[in-house]
C-alpha positions in Angstrom: -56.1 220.1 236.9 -56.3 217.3 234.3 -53.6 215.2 234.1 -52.3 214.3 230.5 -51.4 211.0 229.2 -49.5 210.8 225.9 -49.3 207.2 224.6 -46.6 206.1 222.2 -47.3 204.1 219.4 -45.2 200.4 219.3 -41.9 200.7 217.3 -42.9 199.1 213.6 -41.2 196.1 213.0 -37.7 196.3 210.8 -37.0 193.7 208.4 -33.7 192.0 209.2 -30.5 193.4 206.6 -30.1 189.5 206.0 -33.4 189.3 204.5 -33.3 192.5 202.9 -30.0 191.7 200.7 -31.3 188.4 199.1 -34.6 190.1 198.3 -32.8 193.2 196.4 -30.7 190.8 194.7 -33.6 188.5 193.5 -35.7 191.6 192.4 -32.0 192.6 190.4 -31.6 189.3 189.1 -35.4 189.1 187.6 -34.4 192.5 185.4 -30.8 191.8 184.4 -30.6 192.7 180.9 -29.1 190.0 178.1 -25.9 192.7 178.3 -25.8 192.8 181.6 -26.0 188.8 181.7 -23.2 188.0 179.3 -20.8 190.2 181.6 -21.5 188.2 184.6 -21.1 184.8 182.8 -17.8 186.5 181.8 -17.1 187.1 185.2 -18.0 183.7 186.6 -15.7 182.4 184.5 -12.8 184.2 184.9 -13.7 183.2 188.7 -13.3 179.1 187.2 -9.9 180.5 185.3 -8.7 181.3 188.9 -9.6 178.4 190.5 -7.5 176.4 188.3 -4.6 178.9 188.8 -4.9 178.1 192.4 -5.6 174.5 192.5 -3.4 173.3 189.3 -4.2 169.8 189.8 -7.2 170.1 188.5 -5.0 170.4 185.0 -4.3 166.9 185.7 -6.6 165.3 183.4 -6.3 167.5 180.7 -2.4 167.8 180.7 -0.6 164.2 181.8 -3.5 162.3 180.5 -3.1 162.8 177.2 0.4 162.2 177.2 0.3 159.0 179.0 -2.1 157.9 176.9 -0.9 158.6 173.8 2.8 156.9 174.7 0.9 153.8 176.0 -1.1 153.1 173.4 1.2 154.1 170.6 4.0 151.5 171.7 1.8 149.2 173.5 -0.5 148.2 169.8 0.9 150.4 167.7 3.0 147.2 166.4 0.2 144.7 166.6 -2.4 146.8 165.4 -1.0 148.6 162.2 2.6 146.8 162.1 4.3 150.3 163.3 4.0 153.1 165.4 4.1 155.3 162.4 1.2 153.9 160.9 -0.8 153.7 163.7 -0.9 157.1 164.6 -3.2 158.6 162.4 -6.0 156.1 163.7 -4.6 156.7 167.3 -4.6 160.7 167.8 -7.8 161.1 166.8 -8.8 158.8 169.0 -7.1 160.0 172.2 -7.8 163.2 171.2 -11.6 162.6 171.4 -11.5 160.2 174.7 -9.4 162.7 177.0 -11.4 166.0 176.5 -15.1 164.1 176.7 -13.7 162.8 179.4 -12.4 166.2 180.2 -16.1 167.4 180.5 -17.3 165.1 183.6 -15.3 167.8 185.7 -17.9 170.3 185.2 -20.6 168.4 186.9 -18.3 167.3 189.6 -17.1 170.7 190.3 -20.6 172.3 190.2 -21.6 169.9 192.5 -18.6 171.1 195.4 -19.4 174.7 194.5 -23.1 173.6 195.5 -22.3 171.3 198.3 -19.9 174.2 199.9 -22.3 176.8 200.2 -21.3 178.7 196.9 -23.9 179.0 195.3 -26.3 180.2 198.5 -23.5 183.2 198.3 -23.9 184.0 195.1 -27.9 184.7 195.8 -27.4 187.7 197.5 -25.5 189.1 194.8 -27.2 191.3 191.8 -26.1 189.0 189.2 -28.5 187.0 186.7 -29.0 183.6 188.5 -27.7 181.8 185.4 -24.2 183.1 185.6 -22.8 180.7 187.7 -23.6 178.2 185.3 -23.4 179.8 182.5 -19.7 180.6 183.7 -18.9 177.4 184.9 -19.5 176.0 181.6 -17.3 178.9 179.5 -14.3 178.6 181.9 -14.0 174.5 181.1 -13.9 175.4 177.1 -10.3 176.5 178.1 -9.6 172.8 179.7 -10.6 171.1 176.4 -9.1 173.5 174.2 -5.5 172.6 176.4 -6.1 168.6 175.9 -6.5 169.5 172.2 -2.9 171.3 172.1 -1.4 168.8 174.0 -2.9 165.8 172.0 -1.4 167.1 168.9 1.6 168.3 170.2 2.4 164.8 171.6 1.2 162.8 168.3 3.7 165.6 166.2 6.6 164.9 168.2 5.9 161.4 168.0 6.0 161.6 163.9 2.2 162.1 163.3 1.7 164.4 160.1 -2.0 165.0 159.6 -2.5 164.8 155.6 -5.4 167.3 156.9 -3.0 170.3 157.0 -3.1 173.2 159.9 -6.2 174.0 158.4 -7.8 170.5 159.0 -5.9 170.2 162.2 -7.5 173.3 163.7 -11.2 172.4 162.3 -10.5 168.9 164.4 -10.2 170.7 167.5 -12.9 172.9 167.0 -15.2 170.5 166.7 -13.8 167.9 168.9 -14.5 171.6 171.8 -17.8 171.9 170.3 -19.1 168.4 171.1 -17.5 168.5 174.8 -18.7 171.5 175.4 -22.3 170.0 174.5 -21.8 166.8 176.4 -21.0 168.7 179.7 -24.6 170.0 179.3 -25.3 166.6 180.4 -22.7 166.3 183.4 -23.9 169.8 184.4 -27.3 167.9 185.5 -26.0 165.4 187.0 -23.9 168.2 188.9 -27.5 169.7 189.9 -29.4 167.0 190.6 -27.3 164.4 192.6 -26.1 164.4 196.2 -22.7 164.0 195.7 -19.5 165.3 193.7 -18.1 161.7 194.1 -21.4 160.1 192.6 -21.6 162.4 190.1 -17.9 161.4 188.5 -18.8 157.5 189.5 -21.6 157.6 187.3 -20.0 159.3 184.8 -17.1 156.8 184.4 -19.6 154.2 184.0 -21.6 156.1 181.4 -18.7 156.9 179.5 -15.7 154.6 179.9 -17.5 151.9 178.1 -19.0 154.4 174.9 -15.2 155.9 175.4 -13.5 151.9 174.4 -16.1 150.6 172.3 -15.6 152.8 169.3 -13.7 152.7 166.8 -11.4 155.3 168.7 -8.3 152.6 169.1 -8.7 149.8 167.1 -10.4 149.3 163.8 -13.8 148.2 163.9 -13.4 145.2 161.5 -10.7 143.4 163.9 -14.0 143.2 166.7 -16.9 140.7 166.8 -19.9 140.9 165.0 -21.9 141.6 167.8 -19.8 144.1 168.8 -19.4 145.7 165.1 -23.4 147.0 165.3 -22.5 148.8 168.1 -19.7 150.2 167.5 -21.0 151.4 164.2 -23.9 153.2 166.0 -21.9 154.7 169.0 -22.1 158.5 168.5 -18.0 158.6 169.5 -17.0 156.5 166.9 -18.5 158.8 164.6 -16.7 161.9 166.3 -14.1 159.7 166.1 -14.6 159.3 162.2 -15.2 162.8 162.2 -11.9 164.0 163.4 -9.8 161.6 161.8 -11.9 162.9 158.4 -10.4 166.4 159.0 -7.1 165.8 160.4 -5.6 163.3 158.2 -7.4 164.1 154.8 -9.0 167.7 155.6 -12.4 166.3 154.1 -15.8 167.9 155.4 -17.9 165.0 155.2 -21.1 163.0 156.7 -19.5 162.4 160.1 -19.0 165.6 160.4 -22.1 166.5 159.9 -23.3 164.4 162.4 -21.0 165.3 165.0 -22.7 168.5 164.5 -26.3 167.9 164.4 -25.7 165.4 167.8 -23.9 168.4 169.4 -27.1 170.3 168.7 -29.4 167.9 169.6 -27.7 167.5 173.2 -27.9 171.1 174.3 -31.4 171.1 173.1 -32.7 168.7 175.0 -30.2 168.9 177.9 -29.7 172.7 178.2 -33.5 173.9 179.2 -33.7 170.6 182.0 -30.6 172.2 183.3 -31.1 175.5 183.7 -34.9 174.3 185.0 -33.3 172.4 187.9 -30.7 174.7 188.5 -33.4 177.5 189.1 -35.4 175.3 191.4 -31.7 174.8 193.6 -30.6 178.3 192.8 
């Protein structure tokens, strides 16, 4: 009698789940559809909508700002500046209302940078979402912060006697484009967001970058009352002419060559910046 051997053949090796999920998700994410990508922006941004419903602080700069502001600077050198508060407050609003939603926009690279720096992001990898809906979202929900500042502002310069010659009409194109070129400039925060270590250096360098573009314009004081020195760049700085643009269609409701321009540097902004965002966000993402 023969005795029989039967040999088993070694177990093939499993792939672990946690590998598995972030693989399927890729593979989804490389054939999400343009549809399919648009939802999930939406989506991501309702997700920022809730984070300011749960942490309302961060409506801070967007809603006491501007009032602060505006009461400070109106009965501060409203008096020394135009002779009354009356007259100062069509070169004032404008002016506020420009300062507090750019500077409104430095959030988006700061919070981007948390999101990052918590682990956020990595969680959103094993999802089957297009990989440019975080940022893509993050960016939509923060159109809602600077279209607030813009209420507020003009709210605030109406009860304070501000009548824009520019009409409802005018007023509304102001605020439009006033969003338009935030929304452009956080293009640029949003790298900063992506490429630096730090939420807290990202809004440091910010503030440096724009605090002094911010107060050298034309945004609070007329531009003949500084020195020459000062006057050439001042008359260069691309706020004062979004400055010159908003005060165009709020007080007089005139579309003119500031406007323009306001425009065509929006555009030129998220050229440039949008592709070397979303190219460093894919290499972190």
């Amino acid at each position: 009698m023969t005795a029989t051997t039967t040999s088993t053949a070694p177990p093939r090796p499993t792939r672990p789940a946690t590998q598995a999920v972030p693989r399927r998700a890729a593979e989804a994410s490389n054939t999400v559809s343009l549809r399919q990508t648009l939802a999930h922006t939406r989506t991501m941004a309702y997700r920022g909508l809730l984070k300011f419903k749960h942490n309302p602080e961060q409506f801070f700069d967007v809603v006491v700002q501007p009032i602060i502001f505006t009461l400070m600077f109106t009965y501060i050198f409203g008096g020394a500046i135009s002779g009354a508060v009356d007259d100062y407050l069509p070169l004032v609003i404008p002016g506020i209302l420009v300062q507090t939603v750019i500077t409104a926009s430095i959030v988006t690279g700061t919070q981007l940078r948390e999101d990052m720096d918590k682990g956020v992001f990595d969680r959103f990898k094993s999802l089957p979402i297009a990989r440019i809906a975080p940022l893509s979202g993050a960016l939509s929900a923060d159109v809602v912060r600077y279209t607030l500042a813009t209420v507020i502002t003009f709210i605030v310069g109406l009860i304070m006697g501000y009548r824009p010659g520019g009409g409802v009409l005018g007023v509304v194109a102001a605020g439009v484009l006033v969003i338009v070129c935030a929304w452009a400039i956080s293009w640029i925060f949003a790298f900063m967001g992506v490429v630096m270590n730090k939420a807290s250096t990202v809004q440091g360098v910010s503030m440096i970058v724009l605090f002094p573009l911010t107060f050298m314009s034309n945004a609070f004081v007329p531009v003949e009352t500084m020195p020459g020195w000062l006057q050439g760049f001042v008359k260069v700085n691309p706020v004062s002419h979004l400055v010159s643009a908003v005060r165009e269609l709020a007080n007089n409701g005139h579309v003119g060559m500031e406007v323009a321009w306001a425009l065509i540097a929006a555009a030129v902004v998220v050229l440039v910046m949008a592709p070397i965002t979303v190219r460093a966000y894919m290499r972190k993402a």
